[in-house]
C-alpha positions in Angstrom: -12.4 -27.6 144.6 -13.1 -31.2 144.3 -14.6 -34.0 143.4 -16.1 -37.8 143.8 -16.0 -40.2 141.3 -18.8 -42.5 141.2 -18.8 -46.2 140.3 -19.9 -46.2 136.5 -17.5 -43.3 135.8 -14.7 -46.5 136.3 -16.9 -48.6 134.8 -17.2 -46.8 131.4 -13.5 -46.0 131.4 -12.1 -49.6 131.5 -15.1 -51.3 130.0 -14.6 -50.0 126.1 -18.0 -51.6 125.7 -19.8 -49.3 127.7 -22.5 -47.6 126.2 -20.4 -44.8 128.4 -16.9 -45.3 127.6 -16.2 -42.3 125.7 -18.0 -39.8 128.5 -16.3 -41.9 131.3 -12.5 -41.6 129.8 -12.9 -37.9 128.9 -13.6 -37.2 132.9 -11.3 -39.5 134.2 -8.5 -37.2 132.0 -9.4 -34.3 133.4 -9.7 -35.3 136.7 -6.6 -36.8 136.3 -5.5 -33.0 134.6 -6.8 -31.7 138.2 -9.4 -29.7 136.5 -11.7 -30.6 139.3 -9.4 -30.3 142.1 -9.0 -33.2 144.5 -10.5 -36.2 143.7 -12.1 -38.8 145.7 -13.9 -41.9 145.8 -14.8 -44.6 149.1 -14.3 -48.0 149.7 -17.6 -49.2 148.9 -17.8 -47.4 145.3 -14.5 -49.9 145.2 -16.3 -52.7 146.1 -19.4 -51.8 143.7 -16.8 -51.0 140.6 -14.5 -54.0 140.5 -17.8 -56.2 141.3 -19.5 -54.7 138.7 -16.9 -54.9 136.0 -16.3 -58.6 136.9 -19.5 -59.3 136.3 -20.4 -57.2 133.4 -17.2 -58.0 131.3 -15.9 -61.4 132.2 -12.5 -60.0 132.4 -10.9 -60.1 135.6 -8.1 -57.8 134.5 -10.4 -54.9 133.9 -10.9 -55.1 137.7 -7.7 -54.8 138.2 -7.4 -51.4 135.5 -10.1 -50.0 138.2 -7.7 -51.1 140.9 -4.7 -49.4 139.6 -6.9 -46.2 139.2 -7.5 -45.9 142.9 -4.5 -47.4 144.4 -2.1 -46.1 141.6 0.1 -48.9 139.8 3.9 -48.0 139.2 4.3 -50.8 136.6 1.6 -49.9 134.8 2.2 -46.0 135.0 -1.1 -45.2 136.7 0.0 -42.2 139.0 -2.0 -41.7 142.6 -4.6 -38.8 141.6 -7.4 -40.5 143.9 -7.9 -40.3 147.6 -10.1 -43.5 149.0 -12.2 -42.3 151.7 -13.8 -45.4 154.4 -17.3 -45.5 155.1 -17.1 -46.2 158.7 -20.1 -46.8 161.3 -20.7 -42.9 161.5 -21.3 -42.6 157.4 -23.7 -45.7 156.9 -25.9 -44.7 160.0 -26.0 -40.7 158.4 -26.0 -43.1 155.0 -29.6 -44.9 155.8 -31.0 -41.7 156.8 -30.3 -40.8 153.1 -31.1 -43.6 151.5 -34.3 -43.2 153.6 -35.4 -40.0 152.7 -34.8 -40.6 148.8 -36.4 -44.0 148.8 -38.2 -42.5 145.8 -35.0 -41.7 143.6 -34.5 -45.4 144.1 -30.3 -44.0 144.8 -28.2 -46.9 145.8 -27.4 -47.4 149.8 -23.6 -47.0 148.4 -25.1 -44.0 146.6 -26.4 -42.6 149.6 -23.3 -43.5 151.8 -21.7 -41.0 148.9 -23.7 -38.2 149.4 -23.1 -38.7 153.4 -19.3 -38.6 152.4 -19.2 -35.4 149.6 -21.3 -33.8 152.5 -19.2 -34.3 155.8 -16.3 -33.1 153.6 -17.8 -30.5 151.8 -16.9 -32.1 148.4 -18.3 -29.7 145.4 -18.9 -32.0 142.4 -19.6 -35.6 141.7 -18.7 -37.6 138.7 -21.4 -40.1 137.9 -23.6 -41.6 135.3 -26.6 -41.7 138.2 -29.6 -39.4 137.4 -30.7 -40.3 140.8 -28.6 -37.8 142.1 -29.8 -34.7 140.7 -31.4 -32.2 142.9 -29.1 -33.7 145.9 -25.3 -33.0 144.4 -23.6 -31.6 141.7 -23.3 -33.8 139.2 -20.6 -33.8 136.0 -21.7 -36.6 133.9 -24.3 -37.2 131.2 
């Protein structure tokens, strides 16, 4: 079993503003618990998160929470639970098919180059915030 963890799943955990927060924290525990098995997430739902968060909060530092999530932080007692996967040349040419064919879910191109990435590694379950995805993947998530 496994699963990928979408950008507004970090988000809503480090943001305690989120409209989200609560939802977001109570999935990043169990993934953390392993409940889901392996857990994922790629370099450009990075990108999207700690951009996002910068420019949502103001707060450079709950980039950085984000960061610690992923990469794990010893200091901070964040163990590694994530595995980052790399959307290379491969996934964002099998990405823009996606995000072709479900122009009208209006999905992200990083949303697409996700469902390129659960698919090539036959990743069950996806932790996300994104109604655009329903009908394509899994989802766990309000």
């Amino acid at each position: 079993m496994s699963i990928f963890i979408d950008t507004g799943i970090f988000i809503g955990h480090v943001n305690k503003d989120d409209k989200h927060h609560a939802a977001a924290s109570g999935l990043v525990e169990e993934i953390m618990d392993n409940k889901y098995g392996i857990a994922f997430t790629s370099n450009a739902v990075f990108d999207e998160a700690v951009t996002f968060t910068l420019y949502k909060t103001g707060n450079v530092k709950k980039a950085f929470e984000i960061r610690d999530l992923i990469f794990e932080n010893e200091k901070e007692d964040v163990p590694q639970f994530m595995n980052l996967l790399f959307v290379d040349k491969e996934v964002l040419n099998k990405g823009w098919n996606i995000f072709v064919k479900y122009a009208n879910k209006k999905l992200s191109f990083t949303d697409c180059t996700t469902i390129e990435l659960m698919k090539s590694r036959d990743i069950e379950y996806l932790a996300s915030f994104d109604g655009g995805f329903d009908g394509i993947v899994s989802r766990l998530g309000e």
